[in-house]
N, C-alpha and C positions, 0 to 999 in steps of 0.2 A: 489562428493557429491554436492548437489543445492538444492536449494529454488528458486522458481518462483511465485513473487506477483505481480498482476495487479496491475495498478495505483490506481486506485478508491478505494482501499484497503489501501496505502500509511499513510495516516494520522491518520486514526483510528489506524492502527498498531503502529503507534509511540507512537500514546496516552494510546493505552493498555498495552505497555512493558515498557512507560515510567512510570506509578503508579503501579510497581511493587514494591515491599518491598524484596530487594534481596540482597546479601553480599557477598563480596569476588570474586574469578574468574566470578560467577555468573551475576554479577551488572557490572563488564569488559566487559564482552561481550555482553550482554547488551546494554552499553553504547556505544560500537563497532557496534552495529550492528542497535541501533538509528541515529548512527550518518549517516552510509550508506543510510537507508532509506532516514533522509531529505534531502539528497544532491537528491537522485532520485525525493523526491517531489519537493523539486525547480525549480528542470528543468521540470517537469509535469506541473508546473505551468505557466514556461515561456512557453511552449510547447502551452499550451490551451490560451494563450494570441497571438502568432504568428496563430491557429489556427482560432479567430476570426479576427483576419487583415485580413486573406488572404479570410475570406467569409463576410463580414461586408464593407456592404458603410464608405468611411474613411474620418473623419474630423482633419484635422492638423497631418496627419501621424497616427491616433489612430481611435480603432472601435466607429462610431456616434453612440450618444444616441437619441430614439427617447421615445413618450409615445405612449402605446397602447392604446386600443380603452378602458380600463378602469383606464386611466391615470397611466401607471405605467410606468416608466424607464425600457426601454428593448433597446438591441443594435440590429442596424440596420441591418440584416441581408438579404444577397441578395434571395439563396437559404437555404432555412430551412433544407425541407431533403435533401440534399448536406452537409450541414451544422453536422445536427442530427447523420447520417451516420459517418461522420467525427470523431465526436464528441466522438461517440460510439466506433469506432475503438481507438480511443486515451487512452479511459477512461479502455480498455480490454486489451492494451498493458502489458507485463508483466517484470519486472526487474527481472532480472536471477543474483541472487549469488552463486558463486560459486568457486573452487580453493581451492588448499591446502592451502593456506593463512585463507581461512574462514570457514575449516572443523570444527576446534575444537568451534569456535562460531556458528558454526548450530550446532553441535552436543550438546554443552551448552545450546541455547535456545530449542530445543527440553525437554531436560529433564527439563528443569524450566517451558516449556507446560504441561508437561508429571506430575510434582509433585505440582503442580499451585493446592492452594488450598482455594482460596476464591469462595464465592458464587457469579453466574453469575445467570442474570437476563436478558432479555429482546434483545436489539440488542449487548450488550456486550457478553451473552451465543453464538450467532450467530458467533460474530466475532471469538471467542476462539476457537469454532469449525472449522472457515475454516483456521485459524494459525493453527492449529493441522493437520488439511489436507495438508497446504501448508510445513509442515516441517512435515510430514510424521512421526508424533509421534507416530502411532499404526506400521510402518511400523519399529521403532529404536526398538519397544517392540517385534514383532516378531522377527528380528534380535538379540535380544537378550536373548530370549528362544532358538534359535535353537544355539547360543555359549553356552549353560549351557547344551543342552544335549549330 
């Protein structure tokens, strides 16, 4: 069993599982499986900091800031689309969970997708849906029709 979450994905996902109201095994794994994510966004982060050194004019070892042409703070960047490309590849990578170590915490957050009963709205409906794609929550419900018949 696995879950694959792009980066870009990372922090909202922490923040929607982290205002859950959950108890017991539940709020364990949970708690297990927030804790995974931020270690992957930290290093996402360090990731997209090495990725502007390496395309960015450098001032003291760090990417230069310069102002754009309507005064704004922006770093200096050699090639844009080089850069963009880059960026985009980074931001599409995906963190793969997976192992018998972390079966019974996908199969947990699944069903706390699966029985999640507050009302969503706006880019939180959005998000809830591609957590239910990403942990395959219609796919534990038909697995779990066809053990009952």
């Amino acid at each position: 069993m696995q879950v694959r979450i792009q980066n870009y994905l990372l922090n909202e996902a922490i923040e929607f599982f982290y205002n859950l109201k959950l108890k017991g095994r539940q709020s364990r794994m949970r708690s297990k499986l927030i804790r995974m994510l931020n270690t992957r966004a930290e290093e996402f982060v360090e990731q997209q900091k090495e990725l502007l050194k390496e395309h960015c004019n450098l001032e003291n070892g760090e990417p230069k800031i310069i102002k754009n042409e309507q005064g704004v703070d922006v770093y200096d960047i050699k090639d844009l689309e080089a850069y963009g490309k880059d960026r985009q590849e980074l931001f599409s990578e995906e963190y793969v969970i997976e192992g018998a170590d972390n079966d019974l915490m996908i199969k947990t957050v699944r069903t706390v997708l699966d029985e999640c009963d507050i009302e969503l709205s706006g880019r939180k409906a959005v998000l809830y849906e591609q957590l239910c794609e990403i942990f395959k929550v219609d796919e534990q419900l038909e697995e779990e029709t066809e053990d009952n018949w």
